[in-house]
C-alpha positions as CSV (number, residue, x, y, z in Angstrom):
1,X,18.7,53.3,22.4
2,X,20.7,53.6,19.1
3,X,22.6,56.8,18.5
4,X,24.0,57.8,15.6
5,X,26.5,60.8,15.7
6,X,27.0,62.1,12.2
7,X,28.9,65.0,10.5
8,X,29.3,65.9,6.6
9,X,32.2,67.9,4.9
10,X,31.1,69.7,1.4
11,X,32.1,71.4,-1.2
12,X,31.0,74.7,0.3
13,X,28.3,76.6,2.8
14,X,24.6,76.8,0.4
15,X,23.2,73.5,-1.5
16,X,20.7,76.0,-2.9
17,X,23.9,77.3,-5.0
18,X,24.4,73.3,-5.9
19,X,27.3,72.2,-3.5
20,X,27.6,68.7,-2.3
21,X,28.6,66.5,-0.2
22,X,31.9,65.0,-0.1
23,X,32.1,63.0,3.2
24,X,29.8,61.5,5.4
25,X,31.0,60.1,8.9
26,X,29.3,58.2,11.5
27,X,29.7,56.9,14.9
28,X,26.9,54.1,16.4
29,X,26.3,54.5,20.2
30,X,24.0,51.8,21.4
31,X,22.6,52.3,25.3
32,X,25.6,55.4,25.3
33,X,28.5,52.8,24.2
34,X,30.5,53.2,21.1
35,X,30.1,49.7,19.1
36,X,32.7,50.2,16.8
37,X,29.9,50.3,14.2
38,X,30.7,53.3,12.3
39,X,29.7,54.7,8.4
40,X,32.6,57.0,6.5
41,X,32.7,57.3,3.1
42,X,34.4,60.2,0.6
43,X,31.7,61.3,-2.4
44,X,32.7,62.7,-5.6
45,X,30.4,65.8,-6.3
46,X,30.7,66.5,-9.4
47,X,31.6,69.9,-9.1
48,X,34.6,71.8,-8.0
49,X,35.6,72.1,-4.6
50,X,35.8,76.1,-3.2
51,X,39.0,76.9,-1.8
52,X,38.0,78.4,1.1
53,X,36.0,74.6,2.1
54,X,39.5,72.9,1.0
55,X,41.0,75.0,3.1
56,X,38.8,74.1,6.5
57,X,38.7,70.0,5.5
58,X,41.7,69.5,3.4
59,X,39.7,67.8,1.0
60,X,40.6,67.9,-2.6
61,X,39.2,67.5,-6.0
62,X,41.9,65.4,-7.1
63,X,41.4,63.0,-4.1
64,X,37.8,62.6,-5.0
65,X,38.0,61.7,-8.9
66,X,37.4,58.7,-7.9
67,X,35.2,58.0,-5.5
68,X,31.7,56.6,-5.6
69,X,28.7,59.2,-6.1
70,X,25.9,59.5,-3.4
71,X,23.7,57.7,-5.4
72,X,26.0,54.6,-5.1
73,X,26.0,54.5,-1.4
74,X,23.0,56.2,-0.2
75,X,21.2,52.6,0.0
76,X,23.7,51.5,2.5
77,X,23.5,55.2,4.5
78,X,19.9,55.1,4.6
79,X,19.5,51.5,5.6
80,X,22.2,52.3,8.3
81,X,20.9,55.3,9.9
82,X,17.3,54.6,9.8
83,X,15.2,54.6,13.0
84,X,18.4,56.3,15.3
85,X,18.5,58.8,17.1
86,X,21.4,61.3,15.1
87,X,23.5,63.4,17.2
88,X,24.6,66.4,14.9
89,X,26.3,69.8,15.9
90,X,24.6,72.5,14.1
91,X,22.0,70.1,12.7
92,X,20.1,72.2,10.0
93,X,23.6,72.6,8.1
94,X,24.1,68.8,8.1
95,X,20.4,67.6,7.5
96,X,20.2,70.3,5.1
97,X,22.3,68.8,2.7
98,X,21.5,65.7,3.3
99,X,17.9,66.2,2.4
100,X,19.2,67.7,-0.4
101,X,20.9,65.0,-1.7
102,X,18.3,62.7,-1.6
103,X,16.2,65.3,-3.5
104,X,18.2,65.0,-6.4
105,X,17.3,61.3,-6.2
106,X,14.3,61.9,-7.7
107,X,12.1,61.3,-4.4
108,X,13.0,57.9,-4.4
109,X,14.1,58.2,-1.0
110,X,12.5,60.2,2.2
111,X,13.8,62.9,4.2
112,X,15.7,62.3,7.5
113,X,14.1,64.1,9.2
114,X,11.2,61.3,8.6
115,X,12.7,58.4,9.0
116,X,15.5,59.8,12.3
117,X,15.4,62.0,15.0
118,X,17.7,64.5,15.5
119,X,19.2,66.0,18.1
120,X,21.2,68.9,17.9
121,X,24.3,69.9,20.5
122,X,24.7,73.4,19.5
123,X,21.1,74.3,20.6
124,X,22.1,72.0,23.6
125,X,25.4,73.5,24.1
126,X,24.0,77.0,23.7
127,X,21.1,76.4,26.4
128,X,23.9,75.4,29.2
129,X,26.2,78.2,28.0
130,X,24.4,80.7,27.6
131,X,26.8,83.7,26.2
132,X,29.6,81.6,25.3
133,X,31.3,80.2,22.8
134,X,30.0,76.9,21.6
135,X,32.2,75.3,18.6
136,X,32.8,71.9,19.0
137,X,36.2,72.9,20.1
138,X,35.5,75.2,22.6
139,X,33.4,72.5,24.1
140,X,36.2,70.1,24.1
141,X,38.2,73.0,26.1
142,X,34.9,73.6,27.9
143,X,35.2,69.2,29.0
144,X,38.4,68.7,28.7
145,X,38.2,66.3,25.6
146,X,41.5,66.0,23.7
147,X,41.2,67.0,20.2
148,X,45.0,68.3,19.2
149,X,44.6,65.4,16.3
150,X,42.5,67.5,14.7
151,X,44.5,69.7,12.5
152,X,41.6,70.1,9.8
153,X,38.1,68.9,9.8
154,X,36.8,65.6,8.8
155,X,33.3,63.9,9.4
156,X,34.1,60.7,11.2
157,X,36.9,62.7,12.8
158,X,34.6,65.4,14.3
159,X,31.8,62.6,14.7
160,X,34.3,60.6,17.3
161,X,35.2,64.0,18.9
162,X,31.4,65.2,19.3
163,X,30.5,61.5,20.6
164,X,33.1,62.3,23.5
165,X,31.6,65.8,23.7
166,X,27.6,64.9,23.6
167,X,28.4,62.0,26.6
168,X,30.5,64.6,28.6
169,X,27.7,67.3,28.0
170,X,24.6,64.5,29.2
171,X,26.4,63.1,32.0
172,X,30.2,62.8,31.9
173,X,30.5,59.5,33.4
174,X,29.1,56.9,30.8
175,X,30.3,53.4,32.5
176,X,30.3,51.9,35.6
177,X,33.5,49.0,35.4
178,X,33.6,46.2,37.7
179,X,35.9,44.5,36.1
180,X,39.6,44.3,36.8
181,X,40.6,44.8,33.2
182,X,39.6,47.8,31.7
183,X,38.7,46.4,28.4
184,X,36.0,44.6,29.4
185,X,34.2,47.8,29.9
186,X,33.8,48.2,25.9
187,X,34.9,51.7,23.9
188,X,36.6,54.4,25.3
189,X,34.1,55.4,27.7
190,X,34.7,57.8,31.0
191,X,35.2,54.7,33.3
192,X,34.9,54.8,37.1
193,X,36.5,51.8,39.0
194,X,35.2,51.1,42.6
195,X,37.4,50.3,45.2
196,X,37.8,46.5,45.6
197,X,37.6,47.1,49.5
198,X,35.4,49.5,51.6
199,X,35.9,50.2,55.1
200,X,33.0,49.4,57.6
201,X,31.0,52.1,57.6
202,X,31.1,53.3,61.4
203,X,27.7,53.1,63.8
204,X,27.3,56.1,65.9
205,X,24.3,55.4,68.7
206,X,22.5,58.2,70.4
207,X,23.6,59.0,74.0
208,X,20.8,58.4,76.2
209,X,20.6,62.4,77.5
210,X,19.8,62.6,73.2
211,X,17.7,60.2,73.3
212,X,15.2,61.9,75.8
213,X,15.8,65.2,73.9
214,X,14.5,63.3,70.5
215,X,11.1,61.9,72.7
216,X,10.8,65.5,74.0
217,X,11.0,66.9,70.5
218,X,8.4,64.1,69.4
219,X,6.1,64.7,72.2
220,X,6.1,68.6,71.8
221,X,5.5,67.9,68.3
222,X,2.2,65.5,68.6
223,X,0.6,67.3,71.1
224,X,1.4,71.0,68.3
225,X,-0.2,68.6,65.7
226,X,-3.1,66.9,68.2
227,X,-1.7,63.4,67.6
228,X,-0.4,63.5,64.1
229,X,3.5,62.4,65.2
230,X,4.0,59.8,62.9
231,X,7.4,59.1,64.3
232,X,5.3,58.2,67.7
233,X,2.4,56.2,65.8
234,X,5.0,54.2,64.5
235,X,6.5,53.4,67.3
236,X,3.0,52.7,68.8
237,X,2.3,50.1,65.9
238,X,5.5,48.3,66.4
């Protein structure tokens, strides 16, 4: 299975009031492994930035000037996303703009929602949490995922840290490592080593006196069952 966890920063909260993207960051998971595979770029919107946005991400206009437009890359995102599966925290915020950039394409291209599925870890997180708080960094206090990096927002940033989040939230342990040398066991996976040495796993045989107290137990009940002790019948037929 390919997994594609993705997050956007923009320019505010509403595309319907014309605000843009400005980053796009992707992490690949193939079979629940990170692959190193990952999409990030920075998008000039050709609009101003509002403060209060610059304020969560850190992203400025100046630092955009320039970069390339989403029409200059959108080739490359589409032909690398298409046919995942994308991971997304709040998912109709992300998608939202996303289809709304490829609107002002012209139609050229299709919505994401037809050529990906989507699954999103909020409605996830809120259905094992009921009642609680659900940010993505309550649930990295909630799994005990390091994000103290994370001074501001960013898309890939918060696309690594939700990739830790969505295997701790579907599982925890992701890899199984045989291997004496931990990199062998690809990404930065929960690993689990087993011992190289297991101790004989001890026989304990019935005492005779318990023996007679299992046939008594059998016997009582066939005869509660008229003849329908399997345990008996297959003792008959061996």
């Amino acid at each position: 299975m390919r997994q594609i966890v993705l997050d956007t920063e923009t320019t505010g909260l509403e595309p319907e009031q014309g605000h843009r993207i400005i980053e796009i960051g992707c992490v690949e998971m193939v079979d629940r492994r990170l692959t190193g595979n990952n999409f990030h770029q920075y998008l000039q919107p050709d609009r101003e930035i509002d403060q209060g946005a610059i304020e969560v991400h850190g992203i400025t206009n100046e630092f955009l000037a320039e970069k390339p437009r989403f029409r200059d890359v959108v080739a490359d995102f589409m032909g690398y996303v298409e046919g995942a599966e994308l991971i997304i925290h709040n998912a109709p915020f992300d998608v939202g703009f996303l289809d709304h950039e490829l609107a002002l394409l012209g139609g050229e291209w299709p919505r994401i929602g037809d050529c990906c599925s989507v699954i999103d870890t909020l409605v996830m997180a809120k259905r094992l949490h009921p009642g609680q708080r659900n940010s993505l960094d309550a649930l990295c206090r909630r799994y005990d995922i390091d994000n103290s990096h994370r001074e501001l927002h960013g898309a890939l940033l918060d696309a690594e840290i939700l990739a830790d989040v969505y295997l701790a939230m579907t599982g925890g342990q992701t890899a199984l490592m045989l291997a004496e040398d931990p990199a062998e066991a690809g990404g930065s996976e929960t690993i689990r080593r087993l011992p190289a040495e297991r101790p004989a796993i001890p026989v304990i045989r019935p005492s005779t006196e318990e023996q007679e107290r299992h046939r008594a137990r059998l016997r009582a009940i066939d005869e509660a069952s008229g003849g329908g002790c399997l345990w008996l019948q297959a003792e008959a037929d061996s």
